[in-house]
C-alpha beads as a LAMMPS data file, in Angstrom:
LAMMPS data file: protein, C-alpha beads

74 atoms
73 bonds

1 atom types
1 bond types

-500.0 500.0 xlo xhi
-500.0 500.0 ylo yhi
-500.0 500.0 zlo zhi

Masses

1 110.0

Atoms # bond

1 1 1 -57.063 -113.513 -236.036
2 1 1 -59.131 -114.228 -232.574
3 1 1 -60.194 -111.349 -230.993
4 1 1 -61.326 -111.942 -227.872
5 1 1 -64.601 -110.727 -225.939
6 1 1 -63.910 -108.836 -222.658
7 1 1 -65.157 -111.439 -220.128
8 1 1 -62.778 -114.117 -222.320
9 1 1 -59.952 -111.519 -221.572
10 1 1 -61.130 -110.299 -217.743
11 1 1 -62.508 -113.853 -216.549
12 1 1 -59.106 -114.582 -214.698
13 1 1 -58.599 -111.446 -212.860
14 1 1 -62.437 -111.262 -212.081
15 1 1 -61.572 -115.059 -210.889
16 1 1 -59.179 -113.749 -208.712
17 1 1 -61.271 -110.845 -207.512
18 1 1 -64.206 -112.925 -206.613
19 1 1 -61.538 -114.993 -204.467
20 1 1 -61.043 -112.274 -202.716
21 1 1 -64.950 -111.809 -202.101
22 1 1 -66.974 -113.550 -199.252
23 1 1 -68.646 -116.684 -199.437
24 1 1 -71.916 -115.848 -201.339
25 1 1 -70.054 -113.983 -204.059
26 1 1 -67.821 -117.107 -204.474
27 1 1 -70.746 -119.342 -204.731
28 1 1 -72.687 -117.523 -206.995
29 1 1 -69.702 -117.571 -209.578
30 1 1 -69.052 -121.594 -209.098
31 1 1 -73.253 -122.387 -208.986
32 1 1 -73.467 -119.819 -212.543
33 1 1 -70.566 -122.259 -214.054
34 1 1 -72.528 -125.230 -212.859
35 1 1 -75.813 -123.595 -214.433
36 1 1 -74.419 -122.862 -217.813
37 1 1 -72.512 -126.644 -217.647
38 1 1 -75.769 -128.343 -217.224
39 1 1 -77.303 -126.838 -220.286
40 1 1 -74.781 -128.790 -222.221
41 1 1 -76.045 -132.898 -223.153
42 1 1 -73.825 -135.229 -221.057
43 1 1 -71.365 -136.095 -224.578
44 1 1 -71.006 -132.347 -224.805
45 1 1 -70.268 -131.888 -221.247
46 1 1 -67.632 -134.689 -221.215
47 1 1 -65.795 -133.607 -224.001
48 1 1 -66.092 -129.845 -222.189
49 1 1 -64.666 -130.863 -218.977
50 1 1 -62.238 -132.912 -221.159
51 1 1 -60.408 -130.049 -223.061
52 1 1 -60.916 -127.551 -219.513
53 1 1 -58.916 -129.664 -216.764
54 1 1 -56.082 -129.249 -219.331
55 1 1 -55.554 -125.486 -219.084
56 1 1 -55.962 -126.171 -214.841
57 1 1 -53.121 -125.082 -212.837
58 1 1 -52.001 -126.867 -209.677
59 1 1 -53.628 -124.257 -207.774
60 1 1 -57.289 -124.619 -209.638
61 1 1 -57.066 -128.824 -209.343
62 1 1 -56.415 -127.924 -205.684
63 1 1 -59.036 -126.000 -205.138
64 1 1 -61.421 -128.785 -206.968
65 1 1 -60.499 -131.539 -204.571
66 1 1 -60.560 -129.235 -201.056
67 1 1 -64.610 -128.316 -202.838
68 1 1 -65.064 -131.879 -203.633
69 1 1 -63.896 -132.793 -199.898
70 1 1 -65.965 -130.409 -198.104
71 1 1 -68.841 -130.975 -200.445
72 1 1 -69.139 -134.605 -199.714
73 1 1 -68.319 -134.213 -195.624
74 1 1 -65.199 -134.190 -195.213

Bonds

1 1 1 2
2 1 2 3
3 1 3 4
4 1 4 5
5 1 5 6
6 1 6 7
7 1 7 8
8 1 8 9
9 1 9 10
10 1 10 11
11 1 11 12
12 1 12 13
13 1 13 14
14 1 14 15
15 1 15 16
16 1 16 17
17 1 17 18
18 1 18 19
19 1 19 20
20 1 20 21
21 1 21 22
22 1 22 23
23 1 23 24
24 1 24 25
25 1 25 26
26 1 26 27
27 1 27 28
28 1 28 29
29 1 29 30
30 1 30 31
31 1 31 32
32 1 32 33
33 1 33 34
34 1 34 35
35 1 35 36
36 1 36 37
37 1 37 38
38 1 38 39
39 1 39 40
40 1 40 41
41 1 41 42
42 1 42 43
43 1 43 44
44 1 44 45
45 1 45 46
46 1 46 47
47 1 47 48
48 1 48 49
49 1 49 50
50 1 50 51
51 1 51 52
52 1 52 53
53 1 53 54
54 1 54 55
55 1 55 56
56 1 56 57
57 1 57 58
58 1 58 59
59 1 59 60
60 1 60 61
61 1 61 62
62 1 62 63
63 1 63 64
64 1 64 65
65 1 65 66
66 1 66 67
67 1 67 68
68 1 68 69
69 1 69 70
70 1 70 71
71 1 71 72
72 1 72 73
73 1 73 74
């Protein structure tokens, strides 16, 4: 049996809801990912990032590239 905790269960909608919030609020969620993804050694991280894109939908890989763009001048 996997029981789930509540931000497992919520992290999509809250996702969604932070979407929906302004700039600072969406930061704040993507620099606290960043934060707890650097605690992790670089073999870790791979593997990580490895088994994540996976579950990405077309939307989410969107959303990566647009950030990536932007974040690098575009």
């Amino acid at each position: 049996m996997n029981i789930k905790t509540s931000i497992e269960v919520l992290a999509e909608p809250i996702g969604f809801d932070i979407a929906m919030s302004d700039d600072t609020v969406q930061a704040s969620l993507l620099n606290g990912l960043a934060r707890g993804f650097k605690t992790m050694d670089e073999h870790n991280l791979n593997i990580q990032v490895c088994y994540l894109v996976q579950h990405l939908s077309p939307e989410a890989k969107a959303l990566i590239e647009k950030l990536n763009d932007y974040a690098n001048g575009v």
